[in-house]
C-alpha positions in Angstrom: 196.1 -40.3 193.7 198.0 -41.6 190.7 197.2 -44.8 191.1 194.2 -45.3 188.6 191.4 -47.4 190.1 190.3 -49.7 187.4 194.2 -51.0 187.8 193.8 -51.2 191.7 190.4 -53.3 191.7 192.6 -56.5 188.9 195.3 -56.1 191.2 193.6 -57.1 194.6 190.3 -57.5 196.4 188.5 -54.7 198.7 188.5 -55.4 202.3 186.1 -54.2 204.8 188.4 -52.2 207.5 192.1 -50.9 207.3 192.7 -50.3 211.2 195.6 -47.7 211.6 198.0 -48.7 214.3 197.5 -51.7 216.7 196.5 -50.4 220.4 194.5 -52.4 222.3 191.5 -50.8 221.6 191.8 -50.6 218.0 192.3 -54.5 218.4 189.8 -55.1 220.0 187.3 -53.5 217.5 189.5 -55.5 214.6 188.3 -58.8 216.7 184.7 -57.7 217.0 184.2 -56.9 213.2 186.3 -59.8 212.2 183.6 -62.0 214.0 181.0 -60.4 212.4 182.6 -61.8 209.5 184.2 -58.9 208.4 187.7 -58.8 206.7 190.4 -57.0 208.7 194.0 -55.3 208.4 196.0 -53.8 210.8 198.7 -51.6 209.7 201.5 -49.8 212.0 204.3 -47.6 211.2 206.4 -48.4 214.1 208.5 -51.8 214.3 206.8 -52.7 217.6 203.0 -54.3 218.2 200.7 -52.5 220.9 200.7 -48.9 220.2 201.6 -47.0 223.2 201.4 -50.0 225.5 204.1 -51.8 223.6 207.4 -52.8 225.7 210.6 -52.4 225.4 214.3 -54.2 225.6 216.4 -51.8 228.0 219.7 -53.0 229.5 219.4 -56.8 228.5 215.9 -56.7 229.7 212.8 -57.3 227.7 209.0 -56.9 228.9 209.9 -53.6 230.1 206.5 -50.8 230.3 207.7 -48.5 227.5 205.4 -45.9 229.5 203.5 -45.5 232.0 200.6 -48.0 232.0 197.6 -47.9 234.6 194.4 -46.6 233.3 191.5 -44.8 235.5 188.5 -46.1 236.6 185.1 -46.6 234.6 182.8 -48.7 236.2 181.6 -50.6 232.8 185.6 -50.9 231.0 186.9 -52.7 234.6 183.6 -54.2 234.7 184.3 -55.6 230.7 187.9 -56.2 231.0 187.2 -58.7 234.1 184.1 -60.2 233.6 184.4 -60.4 229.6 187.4 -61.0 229.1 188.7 -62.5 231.9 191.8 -60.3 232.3 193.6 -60.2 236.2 192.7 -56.5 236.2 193.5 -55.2 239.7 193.9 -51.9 241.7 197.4 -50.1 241.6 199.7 -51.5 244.9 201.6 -49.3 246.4 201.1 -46.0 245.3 201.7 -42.6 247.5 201.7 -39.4 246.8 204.4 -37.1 247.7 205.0 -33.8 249.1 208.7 -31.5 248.9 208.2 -29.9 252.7 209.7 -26.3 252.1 212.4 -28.5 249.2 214.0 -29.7 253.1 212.2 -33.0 252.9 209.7 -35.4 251.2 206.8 -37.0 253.3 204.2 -39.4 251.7 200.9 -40.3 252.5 198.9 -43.4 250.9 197.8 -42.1 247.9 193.7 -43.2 248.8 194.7 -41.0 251.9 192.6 -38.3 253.6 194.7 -36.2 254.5 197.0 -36.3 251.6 194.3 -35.9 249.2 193.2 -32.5 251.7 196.6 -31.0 251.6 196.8 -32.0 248.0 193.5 -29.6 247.4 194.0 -27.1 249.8 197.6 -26.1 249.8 198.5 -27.3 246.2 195.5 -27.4 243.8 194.1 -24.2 245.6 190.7 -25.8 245.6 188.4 -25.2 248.9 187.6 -28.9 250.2 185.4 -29.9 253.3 187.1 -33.2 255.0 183.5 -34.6 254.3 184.0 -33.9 250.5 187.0 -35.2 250.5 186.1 -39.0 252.6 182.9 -39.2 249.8 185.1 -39.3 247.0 187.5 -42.2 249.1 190.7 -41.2 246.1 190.8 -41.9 242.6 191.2 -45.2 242.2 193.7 -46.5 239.2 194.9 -49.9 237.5 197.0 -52.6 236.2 196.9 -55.3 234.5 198.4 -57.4 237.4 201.0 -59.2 233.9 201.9 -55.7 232.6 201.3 -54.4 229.5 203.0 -57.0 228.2 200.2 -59.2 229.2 198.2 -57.2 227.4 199.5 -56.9 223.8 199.9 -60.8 224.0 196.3 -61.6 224.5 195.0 -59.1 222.2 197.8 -60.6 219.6 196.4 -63.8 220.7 192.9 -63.0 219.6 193.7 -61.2 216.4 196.0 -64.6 215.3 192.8 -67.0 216.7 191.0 -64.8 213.8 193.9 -64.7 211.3 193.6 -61.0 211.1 196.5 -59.7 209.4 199.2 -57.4 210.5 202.2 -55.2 209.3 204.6 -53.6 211.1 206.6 -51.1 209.7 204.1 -50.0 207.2 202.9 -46.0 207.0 200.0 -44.9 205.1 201.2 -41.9 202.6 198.2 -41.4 200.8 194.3 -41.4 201.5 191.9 -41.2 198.9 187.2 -41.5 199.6 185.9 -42.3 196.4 182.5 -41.2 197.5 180.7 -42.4 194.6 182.1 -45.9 194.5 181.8 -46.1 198.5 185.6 -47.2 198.9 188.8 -45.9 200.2 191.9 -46.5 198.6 195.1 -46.3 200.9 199.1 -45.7 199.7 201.6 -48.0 201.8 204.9 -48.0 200.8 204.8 -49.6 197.0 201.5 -51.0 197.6 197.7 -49.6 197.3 195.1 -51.1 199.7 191.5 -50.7 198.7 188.9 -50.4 201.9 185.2 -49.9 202.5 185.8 -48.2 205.9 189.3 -46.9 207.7 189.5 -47.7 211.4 190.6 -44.4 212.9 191.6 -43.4 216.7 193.1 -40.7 218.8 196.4 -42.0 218.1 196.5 -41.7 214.1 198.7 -40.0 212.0 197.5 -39.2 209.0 198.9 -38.5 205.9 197.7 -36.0 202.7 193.4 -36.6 202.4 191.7 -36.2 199.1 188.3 -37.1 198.1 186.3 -37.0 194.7 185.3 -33.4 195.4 188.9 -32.0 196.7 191.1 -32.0 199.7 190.3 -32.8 203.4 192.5 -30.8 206.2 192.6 -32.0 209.7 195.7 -29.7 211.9 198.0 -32.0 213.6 198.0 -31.7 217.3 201.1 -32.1 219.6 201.1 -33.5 223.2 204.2 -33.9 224.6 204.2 -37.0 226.9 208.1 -37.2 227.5 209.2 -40.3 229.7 212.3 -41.8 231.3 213.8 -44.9 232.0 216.1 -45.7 234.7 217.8 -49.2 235.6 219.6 -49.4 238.8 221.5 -51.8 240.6 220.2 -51.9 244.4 220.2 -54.6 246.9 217.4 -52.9 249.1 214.0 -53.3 249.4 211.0 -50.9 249.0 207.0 -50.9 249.8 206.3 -48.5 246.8 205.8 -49.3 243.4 203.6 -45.7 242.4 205.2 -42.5 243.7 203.1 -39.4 242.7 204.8 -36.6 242.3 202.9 -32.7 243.7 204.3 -29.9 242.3 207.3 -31.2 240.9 209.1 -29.0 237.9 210.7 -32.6 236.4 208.3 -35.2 237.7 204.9 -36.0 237.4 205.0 -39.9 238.7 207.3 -42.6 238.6 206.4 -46.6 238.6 209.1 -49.1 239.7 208.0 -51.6 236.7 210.7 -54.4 237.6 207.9 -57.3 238.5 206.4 -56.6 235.2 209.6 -57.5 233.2 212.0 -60.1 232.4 213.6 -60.2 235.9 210.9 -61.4 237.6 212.4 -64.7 236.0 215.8 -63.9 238.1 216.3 -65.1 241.5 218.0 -62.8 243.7 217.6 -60.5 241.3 219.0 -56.8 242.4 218.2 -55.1 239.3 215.2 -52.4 239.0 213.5 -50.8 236.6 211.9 -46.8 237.1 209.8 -45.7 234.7 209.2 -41.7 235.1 206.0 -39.9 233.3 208.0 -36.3 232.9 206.3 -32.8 233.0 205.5 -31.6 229.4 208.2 -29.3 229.2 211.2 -30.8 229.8 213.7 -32.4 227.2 216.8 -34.3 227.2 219.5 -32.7 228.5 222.9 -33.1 230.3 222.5 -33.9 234.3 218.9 -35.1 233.9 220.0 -38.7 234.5 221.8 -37.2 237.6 218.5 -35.3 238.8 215.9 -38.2 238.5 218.2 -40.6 240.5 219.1 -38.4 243.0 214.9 -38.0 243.5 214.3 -41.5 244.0 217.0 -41.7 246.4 215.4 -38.6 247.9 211.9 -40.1 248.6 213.8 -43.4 249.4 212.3 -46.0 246.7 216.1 -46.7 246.0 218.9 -46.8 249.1 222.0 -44.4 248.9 224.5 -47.2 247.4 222.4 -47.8 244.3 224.4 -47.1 241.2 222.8 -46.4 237.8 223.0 -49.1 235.2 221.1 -47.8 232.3 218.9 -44.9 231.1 216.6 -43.6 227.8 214.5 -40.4 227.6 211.4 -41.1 225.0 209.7 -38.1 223.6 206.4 -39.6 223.1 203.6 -37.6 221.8 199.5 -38.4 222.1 197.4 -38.3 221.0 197.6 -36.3 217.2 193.5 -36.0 216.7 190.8 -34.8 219.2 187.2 -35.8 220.1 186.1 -33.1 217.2 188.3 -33.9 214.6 187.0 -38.0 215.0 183.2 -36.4 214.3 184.6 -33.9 211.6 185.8 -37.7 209.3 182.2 -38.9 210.2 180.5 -36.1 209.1 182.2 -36.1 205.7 182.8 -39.6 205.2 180.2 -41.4 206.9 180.7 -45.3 206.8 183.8 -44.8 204.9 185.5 -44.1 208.6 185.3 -46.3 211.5 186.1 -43.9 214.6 187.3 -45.3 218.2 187.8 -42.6 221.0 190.8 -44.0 222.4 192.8 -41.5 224.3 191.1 -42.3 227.4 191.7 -46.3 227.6 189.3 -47.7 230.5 186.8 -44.9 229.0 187.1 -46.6 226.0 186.4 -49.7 226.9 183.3 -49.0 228.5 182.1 -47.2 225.6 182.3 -49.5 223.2 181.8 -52.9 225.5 178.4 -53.5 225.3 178.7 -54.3 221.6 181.8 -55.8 222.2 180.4 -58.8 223.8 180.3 -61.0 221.2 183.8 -61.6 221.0 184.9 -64.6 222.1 186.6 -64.8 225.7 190.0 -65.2 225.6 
């Protein structure tokens, strides 16, 4: 690094965790150490608070799910989440799963459905499944935050500002450097150099050029595609589904009608909706795409025939850059100097790290 530490340490004082990004786990760990008394910062290059569960403003609308928000079941996270921290955590409403008879027809079955979960093993996943086996494990079970996501990133923004932990937006870290001697890290963001004991690190982080006193440290980028659409339509019907799952679909993997999570739950006689769609890898933005994903919620009927498209926006998101083994490969070498937080799994998350967790505060 060129910056020259004996200049760093007249400039400004060491604090005890630099947390990079600001996801709901990694804020949650910020509001634990801060009430061990330790001093916190939270840095994020994008412009928005909550990591992936930050909203967006689409069509005039605000509070809308940027992506598709419902996490799995772990018995101690839900467990933490409601007991804890007193969140309305609840199971997913109205979700089906859907099947293209012969690409005639769709039919649906509840998505905690016998039989849909057979035909969904059998026929499609090619997997040999006694009806017995199938009514012991009574579906997957999935959910939401009964506020959004929105309701999330607000009372985790609540408990970092009760704690006056500091955040910046907009701020990416260029350079990382472990003095391993002197037991510090010393961060580059933008024109300023931020001088740690330990960086908070998850799934999520992108990370910059690593040197330490004895060289270079390498960690290979990883890509996964999470592509997502957004679809507002004008319709004056009304629909029992707010999860349709898609099975065997080249475009779609599921699609969430997040309208009751956003602004226009605030509108009487509102006729407006909001889709969310959680894409197949593969596909991109093209021409017609728009076209295809409204025709398919026509198809299974979650919109009636005289709905018209108001707005749209494809999002190439991509999660998480660094895996399980590249988390213990930054322990290994750096020991205390890394904080690591397994958070590409969120509910999984949470239960691991909630039994330590219960000193924070409820909020």
């Amino acid at each position: 690094m060129k910056t020259k530490l004996a200049d760093v340490e007249k400039s400004q004082n060491i604090i005890d965790f630099l947390a990079i990004g600001t996801s709901i786990i990694m804020c949650l760990e910020a509001s634990y150490q801060s009430d061990l008394g330790k001093k916190v910062l939270m840095i994020d290059k994008s412009s928005s608070f909550g990591g992936a569960w930050k909203s967006i403003k689409l069509a005039g609308i605000s509070n809308v799910e940027n992506a598709i928000h419902y996490f799995m079941p772990d018995k101690i996270g839900i467990k933490y989440l409601i007991e804890d921290l007193k969140w309305p955590i609840e199971v997913s409403k109205k979700k089906y799963r859907y099947f293209n008879f012969f690409n005639l027809f769709y039919f649906k079955f509840k998505y905690s459905s016998v039989i849909g979960r057979l035909i969904d093993k059998l026929i499609y996943q090619k997997k040999f499944a006694t009806f017995f086996n199938v009514i012991k494990e009574k579906g997957e079970r999935s959910y939401y935050i009964s506020e959004g996501s929105v309701g999330m990133t607000n009372r985790v923004k609540k408990m970092l500002n009760d704690r006056n932990i500091d955040i910046y937006l907009d701020s990416e870290i260029t350079e990382i450097f472990f003095d391993k001697e002197k037991k510090i890290v010393i961060s580059k963001v933008g024109n300023k150099t931020i001088i740690s004991r330990s960086l908070m690190i998850g799934h999520g982080a992108r990370l910059p050029r690593i040197t330490h006193s004895d060289g270079t440290f390498e960690i290979k980028e990883k890509f996964h595609p999470r592509p997502a659409y957004h679809l507002v339509v004008n319709d004056t019907s009304s629909s029992d589904i707010y999860e349709a799952i898609f099975t065997s679909d080249t475009l779609i993997k599921y699609v969430h009608d997040v309208s009751r999570f956003s602004s226009l739950k605030e509108i009487s006689n509102n006729t407006k909706k909001v889709f969310v769609f959680a894409l197949q890898s593969d596909v991109l933005d093209h021409l017609g795409l728009k076209d295809k994903l409204f025709q398919k919620l026509k198809d299974i009927k979650i919109i009636s025939k005289d709905a018209r498209v108001i707005d749209s926006l494809y999002s190439e998101v991509i999660l998480p850059t660094l895996d399980d083994n590249d988390l213990s490969l930054l322990k290994e070498e750096f020991g205390d100097m890394v904080t690591t937080l397994k958070t590409e799994n969120f509910a999984n998350g949470i239960g691991y790290y909630a039994e330590r967790w219960r000193s924070i505060q409820k909020c």
